[in-house]
C-alpha positions in Angstrom: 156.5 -137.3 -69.9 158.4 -140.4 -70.8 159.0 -141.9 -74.0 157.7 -145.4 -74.7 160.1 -148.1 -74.4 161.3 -149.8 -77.1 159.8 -153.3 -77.6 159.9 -156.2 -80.0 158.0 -156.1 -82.5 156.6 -159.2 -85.3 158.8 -159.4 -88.5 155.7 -160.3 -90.5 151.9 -160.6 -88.8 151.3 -163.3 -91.4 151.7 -166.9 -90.0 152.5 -168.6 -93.3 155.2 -166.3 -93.7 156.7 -166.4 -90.5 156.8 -170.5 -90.8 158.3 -170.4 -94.1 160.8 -167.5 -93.0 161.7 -169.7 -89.8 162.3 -172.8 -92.3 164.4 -171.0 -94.8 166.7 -169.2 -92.1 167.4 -172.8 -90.6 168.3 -174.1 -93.8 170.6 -171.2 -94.8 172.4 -171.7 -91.5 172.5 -175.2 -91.8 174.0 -174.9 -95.3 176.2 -172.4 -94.4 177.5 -174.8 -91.6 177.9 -177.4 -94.2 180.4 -175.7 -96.8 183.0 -174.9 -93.6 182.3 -177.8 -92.6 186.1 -178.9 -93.8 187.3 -175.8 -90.8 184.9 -176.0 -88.3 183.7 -178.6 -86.3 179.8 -180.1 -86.2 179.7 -178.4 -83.1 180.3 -174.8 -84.2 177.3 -175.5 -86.4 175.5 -176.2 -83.6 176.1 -172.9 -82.0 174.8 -171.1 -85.0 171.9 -172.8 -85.5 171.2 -172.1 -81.7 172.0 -168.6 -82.7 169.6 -168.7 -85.3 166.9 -170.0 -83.1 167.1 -167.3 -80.4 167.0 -164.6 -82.8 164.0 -166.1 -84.5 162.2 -165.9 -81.3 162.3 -162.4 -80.9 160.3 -161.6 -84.0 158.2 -164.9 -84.3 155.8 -166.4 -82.8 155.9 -169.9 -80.9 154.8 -172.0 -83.5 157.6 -170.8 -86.3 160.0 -171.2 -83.0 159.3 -174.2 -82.2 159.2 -175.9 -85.8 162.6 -174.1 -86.4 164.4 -175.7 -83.0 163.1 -179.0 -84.1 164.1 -178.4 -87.7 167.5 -177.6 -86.7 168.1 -180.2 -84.2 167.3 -183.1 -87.3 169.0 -180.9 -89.5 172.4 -180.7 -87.5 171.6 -184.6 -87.0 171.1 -185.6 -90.3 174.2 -183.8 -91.9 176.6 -183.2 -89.4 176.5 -186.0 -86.5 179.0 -188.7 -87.6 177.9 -190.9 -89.1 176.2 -188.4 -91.7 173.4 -188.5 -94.0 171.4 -190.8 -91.3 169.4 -189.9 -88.1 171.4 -192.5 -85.9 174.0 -191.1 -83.7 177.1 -193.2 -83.6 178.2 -192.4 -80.0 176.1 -192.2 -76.5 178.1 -188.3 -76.4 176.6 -187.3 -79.6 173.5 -188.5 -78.5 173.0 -186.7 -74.9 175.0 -183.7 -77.0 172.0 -183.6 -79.4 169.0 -184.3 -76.7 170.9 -181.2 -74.7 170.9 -178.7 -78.0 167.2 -179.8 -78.7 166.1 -178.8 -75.2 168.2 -175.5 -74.9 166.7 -174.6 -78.3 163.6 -175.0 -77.0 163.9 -173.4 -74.2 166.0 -170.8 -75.6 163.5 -169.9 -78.2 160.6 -170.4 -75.3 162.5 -167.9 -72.8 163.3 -165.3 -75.3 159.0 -165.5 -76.6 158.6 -164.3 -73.0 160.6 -162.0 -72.6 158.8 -160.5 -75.4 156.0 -161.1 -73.8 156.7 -159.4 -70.4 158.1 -156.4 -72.4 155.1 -155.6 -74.4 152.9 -155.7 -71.3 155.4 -153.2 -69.7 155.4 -151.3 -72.9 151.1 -151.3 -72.8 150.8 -150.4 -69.2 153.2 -148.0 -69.3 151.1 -146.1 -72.4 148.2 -147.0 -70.6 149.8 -145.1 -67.6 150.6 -142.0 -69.7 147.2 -142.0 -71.3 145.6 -141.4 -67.8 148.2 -139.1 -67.0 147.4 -136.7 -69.7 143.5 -137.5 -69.8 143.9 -136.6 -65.9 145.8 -132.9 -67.1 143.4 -132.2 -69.6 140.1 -132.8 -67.4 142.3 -130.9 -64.7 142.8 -127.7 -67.5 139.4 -128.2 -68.5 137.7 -127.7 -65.6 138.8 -124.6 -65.2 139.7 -123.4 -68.3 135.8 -124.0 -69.4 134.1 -123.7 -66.4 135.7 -120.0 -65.8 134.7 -118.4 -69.2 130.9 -120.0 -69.3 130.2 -119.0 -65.8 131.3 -115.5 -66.9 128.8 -116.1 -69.1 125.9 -117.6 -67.5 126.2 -114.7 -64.6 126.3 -111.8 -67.3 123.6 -113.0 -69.3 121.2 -113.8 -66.2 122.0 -109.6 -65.1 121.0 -108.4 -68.2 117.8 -110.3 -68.5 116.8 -109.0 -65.4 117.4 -105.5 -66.2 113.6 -103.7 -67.0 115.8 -100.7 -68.6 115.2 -100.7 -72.0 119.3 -99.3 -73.0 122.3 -100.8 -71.8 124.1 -99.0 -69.3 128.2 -98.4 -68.5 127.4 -101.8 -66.2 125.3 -103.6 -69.3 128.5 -102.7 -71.5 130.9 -103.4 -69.3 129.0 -106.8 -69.2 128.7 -107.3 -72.5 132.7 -106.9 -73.1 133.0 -109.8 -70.3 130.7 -111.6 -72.2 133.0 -111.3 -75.6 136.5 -111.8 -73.5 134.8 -115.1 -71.9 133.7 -116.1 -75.3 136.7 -115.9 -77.0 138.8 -117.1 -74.1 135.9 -120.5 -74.8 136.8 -120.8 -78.2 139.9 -120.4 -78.1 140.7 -123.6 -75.8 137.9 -125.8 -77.7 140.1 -124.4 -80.9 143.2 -125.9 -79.4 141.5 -129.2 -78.5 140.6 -129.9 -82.0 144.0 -128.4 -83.5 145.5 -131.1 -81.2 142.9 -134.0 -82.5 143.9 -133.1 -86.0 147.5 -133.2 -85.0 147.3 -136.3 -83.4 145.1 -137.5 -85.9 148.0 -136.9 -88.8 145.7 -136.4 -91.1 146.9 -132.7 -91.4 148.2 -131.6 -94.7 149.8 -128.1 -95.7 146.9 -126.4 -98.5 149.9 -124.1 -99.6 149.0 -120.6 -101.4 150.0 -117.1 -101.9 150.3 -115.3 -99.0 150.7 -111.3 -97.5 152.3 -111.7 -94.4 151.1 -108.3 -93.9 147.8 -109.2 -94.2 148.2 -112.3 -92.0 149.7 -110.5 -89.3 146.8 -107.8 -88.9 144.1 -110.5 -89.5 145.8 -112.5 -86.5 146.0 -109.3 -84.4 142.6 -108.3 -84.8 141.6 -111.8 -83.7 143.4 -111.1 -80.5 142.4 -108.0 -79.8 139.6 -107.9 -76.9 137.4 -104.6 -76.6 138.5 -102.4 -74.0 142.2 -103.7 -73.6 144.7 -102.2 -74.4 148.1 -103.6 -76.1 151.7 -102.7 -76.3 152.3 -104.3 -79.7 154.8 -103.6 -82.5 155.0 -105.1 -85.8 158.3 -104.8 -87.9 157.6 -106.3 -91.5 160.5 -106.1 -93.7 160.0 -103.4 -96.8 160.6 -105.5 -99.2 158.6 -109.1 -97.8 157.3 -111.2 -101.0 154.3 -113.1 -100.8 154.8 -116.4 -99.8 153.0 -119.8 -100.7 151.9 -121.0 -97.0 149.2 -122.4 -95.6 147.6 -119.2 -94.4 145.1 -121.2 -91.8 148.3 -123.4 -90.4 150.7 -120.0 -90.2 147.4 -117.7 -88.6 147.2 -120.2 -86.2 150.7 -120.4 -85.2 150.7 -116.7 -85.0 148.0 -116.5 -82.8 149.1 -119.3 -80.3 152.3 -117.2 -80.0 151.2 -113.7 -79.4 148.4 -114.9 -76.5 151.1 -117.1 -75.3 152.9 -113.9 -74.7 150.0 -112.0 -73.9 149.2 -114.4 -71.3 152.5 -114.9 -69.5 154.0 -111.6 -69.7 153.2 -108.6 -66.8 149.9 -106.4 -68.5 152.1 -103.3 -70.6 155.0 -105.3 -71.8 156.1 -104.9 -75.6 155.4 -107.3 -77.6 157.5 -107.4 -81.1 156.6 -109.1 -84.0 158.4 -109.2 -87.3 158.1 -110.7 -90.4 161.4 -111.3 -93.3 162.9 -113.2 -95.7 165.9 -114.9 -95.6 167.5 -117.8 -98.1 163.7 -118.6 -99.7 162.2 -118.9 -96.1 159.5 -116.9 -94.5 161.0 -115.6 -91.1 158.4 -115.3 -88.5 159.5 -113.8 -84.6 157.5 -112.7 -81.5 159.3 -111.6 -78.9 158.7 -110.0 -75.7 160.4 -108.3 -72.7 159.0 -110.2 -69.9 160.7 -112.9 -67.4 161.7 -115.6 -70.6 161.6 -119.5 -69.6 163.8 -121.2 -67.4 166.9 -122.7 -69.3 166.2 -126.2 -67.6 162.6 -126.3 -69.7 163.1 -124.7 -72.7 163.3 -128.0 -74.3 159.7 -129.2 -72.6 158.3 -126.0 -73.7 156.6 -128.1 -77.0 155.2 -130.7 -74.9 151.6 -131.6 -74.5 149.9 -130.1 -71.9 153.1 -128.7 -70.3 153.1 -125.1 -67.8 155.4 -123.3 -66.2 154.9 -124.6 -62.7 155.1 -121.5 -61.1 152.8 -119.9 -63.5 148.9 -119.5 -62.4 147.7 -117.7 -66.0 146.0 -121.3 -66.8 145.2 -122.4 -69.9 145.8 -125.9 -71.1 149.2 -126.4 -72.3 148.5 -127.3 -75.9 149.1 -123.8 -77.7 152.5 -124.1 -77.9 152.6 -128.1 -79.2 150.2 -126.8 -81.8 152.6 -124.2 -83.1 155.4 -126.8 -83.3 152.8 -129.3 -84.8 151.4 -126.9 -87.5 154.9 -125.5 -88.7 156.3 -128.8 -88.9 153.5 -129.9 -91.1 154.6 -127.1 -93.5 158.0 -128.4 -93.3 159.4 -125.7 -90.7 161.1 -125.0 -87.9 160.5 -123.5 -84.0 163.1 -122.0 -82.1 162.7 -120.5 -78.9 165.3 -118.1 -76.9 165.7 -116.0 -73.9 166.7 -112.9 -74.5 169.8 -111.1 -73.0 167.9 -107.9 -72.3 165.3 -109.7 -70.7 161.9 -111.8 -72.0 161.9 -114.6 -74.9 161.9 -114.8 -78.6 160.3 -117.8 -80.9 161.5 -117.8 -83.8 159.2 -119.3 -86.7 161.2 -120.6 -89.9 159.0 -121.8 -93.1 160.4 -122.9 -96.5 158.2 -121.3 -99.2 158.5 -119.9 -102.5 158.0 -116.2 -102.8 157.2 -113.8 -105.8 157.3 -109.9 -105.7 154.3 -109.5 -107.8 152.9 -107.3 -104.9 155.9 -105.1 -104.7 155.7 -104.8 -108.4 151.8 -103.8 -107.9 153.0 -101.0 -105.2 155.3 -99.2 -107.8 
């Protein structure tokens, strides 16, 4: 996705401001102009008054624009056309050289206001444009990353209704566990959604407070965990790990996005390491896995909204991984992401925090 252009923007919205600004820049110049006036010429004035004109025009409206080119033209008049200190123009040169700087002021300043113009409508259709792009990706996720889990559900639910048995069977179980996967795979992407409204929304704020990463970890795991399956996880946590003052929703949720990230784009069996350390006052978070890694041309669109590996069909909606960059920047951390030498790719989670070993004291 693009980046939006750059585009002019108002210095000030406030129209009295912008008059008075465009009258005191004018007479600056203009007074500028008149101490060198002994080394330069009237017409150098000229020049920067047109200058000053053009440049107004690109962060002021029309009307401060066009009370600034008239300004200036009387100004330069006034005090610099010989004879001085009068409005009338002592030669028929001076006089078609003054009618000619009051018209390309005007339509200097006049030119430059539409450029403006033209630019801020490229600027809005081209957000416009990217707003229906990713509206268009999310409906496109959407439709089958919600329609897949609740007809799961609708279809198990109607079976066991019509069962007469009065116990569940191996099918009824078997049932039931797709009814928990499809539920959890539900709330899961309607989770993401609003992570990525509060995000965008930038209302999100770190609650910070003492935190076991051991507990964290287990808590997130446990949340992962679907009956039935089984996992090939390891978790390394570092002896002597402090607690840490986080905040535990923001890192639980980054944890989580990782680990089904790599649950869900890695081949069913493959290890799944995650550790936990500290290092220079910073709570070092990693999962890594052994599958196929990214391709080194995207690791850098790996964070972006809505963004899949196009040769991936695991679905989901593209969000998880902008959420984790979203939530550990809002704790003042970092995200780095790696492939592996030996295969598979590593994101590495970095999170400024203070730590206290009251809980290895506790232990002893």
């Amino acid at each position: 996705m693009t980046g939006k252009p750059i585009g002019f923007t108002y210095l000030t919205k406030s129209r009295s401001t912008q008059y008075a600004v465009s009258i005191l820049t004018v007479l600056i110049v203009a007074g500028l102009g008149y101490l060198l006036s002994g080394v330069t010429d009237y017409r150098v004035t000229a020049l920067l008054l047109l200058v000053s004109v053009s440049l107004l025009a690109m962060v002021m409206r029309i009307g401060p624009v066009l009370v600034a080119s008239l300004l200036s033209a009387l100004v330069w008049d006034f005090f610099f056309i010989p004879p001085k200190f009068t409005f009338h123009v002592g030669t028929a040169e001076d006089a078609l050289l003054l009618l000619m700087y009051f018209v390309i002021s005007l339509l200097n300043g006049v030119l430059t206001l539409r450029i403006r113009q033209i630019d801020n409508q490229h600027r809005e259709k081209q957000e416009k444009e990217n707003t229906i792009k990713l509206y268009n990706t999310l409906l496109n996720s959407l439709s089958h990353e919600l329609r897949t889990p609740i007809a799961t559900i609708i279809a198990a639910t109607d079976y066991l209704q019509s069962k007469n048995n009065s116990g569940p069977d191996v099918n009824s179980k078997d049932l039931l566990n797709e009814i928990s996967t499809a539920s959890l795979r539900l709330n899961q992407q309607v989770e993401n959604l609003l992570n990525m409204s509060r995000l965008e929304s930038g209302f999100i704020r770190a609650k910070k407070d003492w935190c076991d990463m051991r507990e964290l970890i287990h808590a997130t795991l446990n949340k992962v965990k679907q009956p039935g399956v089984t996992y090939n996880i390891k978790v390394d946590i570092a002896d002597d790990l402090p607690l840490f003052k986080l905040d535990y929703g923001l890192t639980e949720q980054v944890l989580h996005n990782l680990i089904v990230n790599a649950l869900a784009y890695t081949p069913k069996g493959t290890l799944i390491t995650i550790a936990a350390y500290c290092e220079y006052n910073s709570c070092m978070l990693s999962v890594t896995d052994r599958g196929n890694g990214f391709p080194e041309t995207e690791l850098e669109n790996v964070f972006d909204k809505f963004y899949r590996l196009d040769n991936k069909s695991t679905g989901g909606t593209g969000l998880g991984l902008s959420i984790v960059k979203g939530f550990t920047e809002a704790q003042g951390g970092t995200v780095l992401l790696q492939n592996m030498q030996e295969g598979g790719a590593r994101f590495l989670i970095e999170l400024p925090a203070e730590t206290s070993y009251i809980n290895a004291l506790k232990n002893e």
